[in-house]
N, C-alpha and C positions, 0 to 999 in steps of 0.2 A: 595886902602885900607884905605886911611889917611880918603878920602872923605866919607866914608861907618861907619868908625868910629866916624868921627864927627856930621855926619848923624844922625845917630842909638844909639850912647852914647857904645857901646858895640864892641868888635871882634864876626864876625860872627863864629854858632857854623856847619855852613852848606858851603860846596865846594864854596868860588867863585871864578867865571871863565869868564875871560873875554880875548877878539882876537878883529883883525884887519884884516882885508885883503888888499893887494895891486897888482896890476898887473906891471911888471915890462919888457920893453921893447925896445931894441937898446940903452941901456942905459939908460932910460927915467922913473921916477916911473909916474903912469897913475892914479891918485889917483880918486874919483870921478868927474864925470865934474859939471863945474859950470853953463853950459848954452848950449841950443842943438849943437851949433858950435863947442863947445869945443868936444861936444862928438861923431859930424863926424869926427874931425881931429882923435882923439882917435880909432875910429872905421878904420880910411883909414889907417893910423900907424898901426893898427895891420891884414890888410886884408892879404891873402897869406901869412905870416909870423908865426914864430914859438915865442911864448913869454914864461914868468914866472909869476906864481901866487904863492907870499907869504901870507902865512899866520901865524902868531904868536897868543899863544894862552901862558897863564899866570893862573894859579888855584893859590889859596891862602885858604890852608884847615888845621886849629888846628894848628897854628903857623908855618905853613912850606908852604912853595911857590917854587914852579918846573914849567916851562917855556920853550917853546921849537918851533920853526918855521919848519913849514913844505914846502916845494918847491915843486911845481906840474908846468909841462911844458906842453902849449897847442898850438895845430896850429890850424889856420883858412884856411878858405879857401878864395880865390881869392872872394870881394866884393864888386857889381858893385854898381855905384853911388845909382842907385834906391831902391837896397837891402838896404843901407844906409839909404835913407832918408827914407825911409817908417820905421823902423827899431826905427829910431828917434822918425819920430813922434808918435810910440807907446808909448811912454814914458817910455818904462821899461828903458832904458840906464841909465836917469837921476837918480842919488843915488848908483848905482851901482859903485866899482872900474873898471876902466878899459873901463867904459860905456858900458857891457854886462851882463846880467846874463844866465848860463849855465843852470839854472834850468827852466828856462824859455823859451822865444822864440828866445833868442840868443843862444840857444842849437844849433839850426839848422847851425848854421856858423861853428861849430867847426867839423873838422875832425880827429882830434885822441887827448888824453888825455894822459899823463905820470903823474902817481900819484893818486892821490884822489879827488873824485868827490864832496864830501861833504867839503873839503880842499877848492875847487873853489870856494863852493858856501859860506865858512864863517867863519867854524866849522870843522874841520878834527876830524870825530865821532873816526876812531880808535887812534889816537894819545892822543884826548881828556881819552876816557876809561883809556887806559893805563897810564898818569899823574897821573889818580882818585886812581885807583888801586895802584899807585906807594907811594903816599902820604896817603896811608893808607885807602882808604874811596874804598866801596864794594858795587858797583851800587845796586839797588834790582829789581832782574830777579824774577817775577811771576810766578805761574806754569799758562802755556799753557794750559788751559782745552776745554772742547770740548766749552763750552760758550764763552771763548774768541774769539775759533778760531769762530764762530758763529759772533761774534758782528763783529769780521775783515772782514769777508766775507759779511755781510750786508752793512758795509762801502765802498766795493770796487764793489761788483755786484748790481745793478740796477734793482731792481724789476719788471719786466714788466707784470708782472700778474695782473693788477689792469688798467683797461680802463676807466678811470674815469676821463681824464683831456682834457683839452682845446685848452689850449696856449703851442705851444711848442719853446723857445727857442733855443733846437736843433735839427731842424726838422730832420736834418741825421739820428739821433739817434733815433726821436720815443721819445725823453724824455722831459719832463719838473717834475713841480712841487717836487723838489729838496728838501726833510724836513730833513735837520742835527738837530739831538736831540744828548748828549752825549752819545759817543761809538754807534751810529747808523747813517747811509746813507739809504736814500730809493727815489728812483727816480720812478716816475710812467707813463705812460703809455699814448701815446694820446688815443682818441677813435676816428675809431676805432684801435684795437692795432696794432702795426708792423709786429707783428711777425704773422705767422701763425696760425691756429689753432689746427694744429699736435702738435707746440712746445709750445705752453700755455700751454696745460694737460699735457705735457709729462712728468711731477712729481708723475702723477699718472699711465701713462702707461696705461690710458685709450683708444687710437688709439689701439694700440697692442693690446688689448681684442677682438679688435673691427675687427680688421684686420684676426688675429686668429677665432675668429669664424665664419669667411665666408670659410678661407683656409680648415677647418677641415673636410668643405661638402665634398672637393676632396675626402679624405679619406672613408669619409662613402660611397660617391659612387660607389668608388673601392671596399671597401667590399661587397657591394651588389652586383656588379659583379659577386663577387669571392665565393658567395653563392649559385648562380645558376652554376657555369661552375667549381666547381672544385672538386680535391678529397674530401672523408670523412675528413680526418684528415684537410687538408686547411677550409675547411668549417668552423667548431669551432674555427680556427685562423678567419678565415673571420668576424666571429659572434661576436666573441670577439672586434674586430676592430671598428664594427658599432654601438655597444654599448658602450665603452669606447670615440667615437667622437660623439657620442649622448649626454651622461655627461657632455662633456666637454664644445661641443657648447650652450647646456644649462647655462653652469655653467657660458660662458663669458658676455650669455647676462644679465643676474642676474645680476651678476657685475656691469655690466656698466649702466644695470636700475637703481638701489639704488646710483651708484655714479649720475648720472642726475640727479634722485631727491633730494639728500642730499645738490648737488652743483649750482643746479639752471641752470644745462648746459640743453641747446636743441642741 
């Protein structure tokens, strides 16, 4: 606070909040490592074992300051030399306490969590909230509108409607060309696409038109059957039949004419 004021010339009129993390083990605090050795010993001290991740977190909002450590206890799992050094030489240990991050690809080592997962990673979100709210200050919740949820959904689903790309990065997936603009995600597609050609239209439910209007022959054929071989009264039921899937096969292939030409599909 001292440094922010002599910073700034001013107290701030906005939450600050500031944490620390440590990982603490067999008595031992595990602070970041200083150099990859440091951080297989770190990593071999906590293989099979169960430890402690503190986290302290400190707000300072309109003259009032509340402070509060949260304890979240994790266990690893049994980890062999090679898990280690590969592990290492990723670099992710380095800067990390404890020489792991949970959010990361040292998720995979941990098998069970007690506490808080965002606690691990830095920041314990629900302990944080409730300081904010304690000390007076009332986060600001958005309304949820059908665009937000739209823009979350474009951030997290991967467009593969678009066969327009090259290079793919992640061939598994079928995806490259990754364009983050704010509040949007849009991944596209290699060519040609992954996915099938049922599940590319199927926004439009163009196969089902498509499917349905051959199914419906059944129908008519059966009527006409049932035109030669049956009573008076089935007969106008029959009539009826042949005519209403006459319509209707009409009607799908309409459909799916004007969607091909609209949409450039063959």
């Amino acid at each position: 606070m001292t440094l922010f004021c002599e910073t700034n010339g001013a107290m701030p009129d906005f939450p600050l909040i500031t944490a620390d993390t440590c990982v603490f083990s067999d008595g031992i605090i595990l602070g970041k490592p200083r150099s990859q050795a440091e951080a297989i010993e770190f990593l071999n001290r906590l293989s099979g074992k169960q430890h402690t991740v503190l986290t302290a977190v400190c707000i300072h909002y309109r003259g009032k300051t509340s402070s509060r450590v949260q304890t979240n206890r994790v266990v690893f799992k049994p980890l062999s030399s090679e898990e280690i050094s590969a592990y290492v030489q990723s670099g992710e240990p380095m800067e990390k306490a404890g020489a792991y991050a949970v959010q990361g690809i040292g998720g995979i080592f941990i098998q069970s969590i007690e506490g808080s997962f965002s606690g691990i990673m830095g920041l314990p979100v629900y302990e944080t909230v409730s300081m904010l709210q304690d000390l007076g200050y009332r986060p600001p919740y958005p309304p949820l509108n059908r665009k937000v949820r739209r823009e979350q959904t474009n951030r997290l689903l991967p467009c593969l409607l678009q066969p327009d790309c090259t290079d793919c990065p992640i061939p598994f997936l079928g995806i490259m060309d990754c364009t983050v603009t704010p509040g949007r995600f849009v991944a596209r597609a290699q060519s040609p696409a992954p996915l099938p050609a049922a599940f590319r239209y199927s926004k439009e439910k163009i196969y089902t038109y498509q499917y349905s209007s051959m199914l419906v022959l059944i129908y008519f054929a059966e009527a006409v059957m049932r035109l030669f071989n049956a009573y008076p009264a089935e007969k106008i039921c029959a009539a009826l039949s042949a005519v209403f899937s006459i319509i209707f096969f009409i009607s799908c292939l309409s459909f799916v004419k004007q969607y091909k030409e609209t949409n450039n599909v063959r």
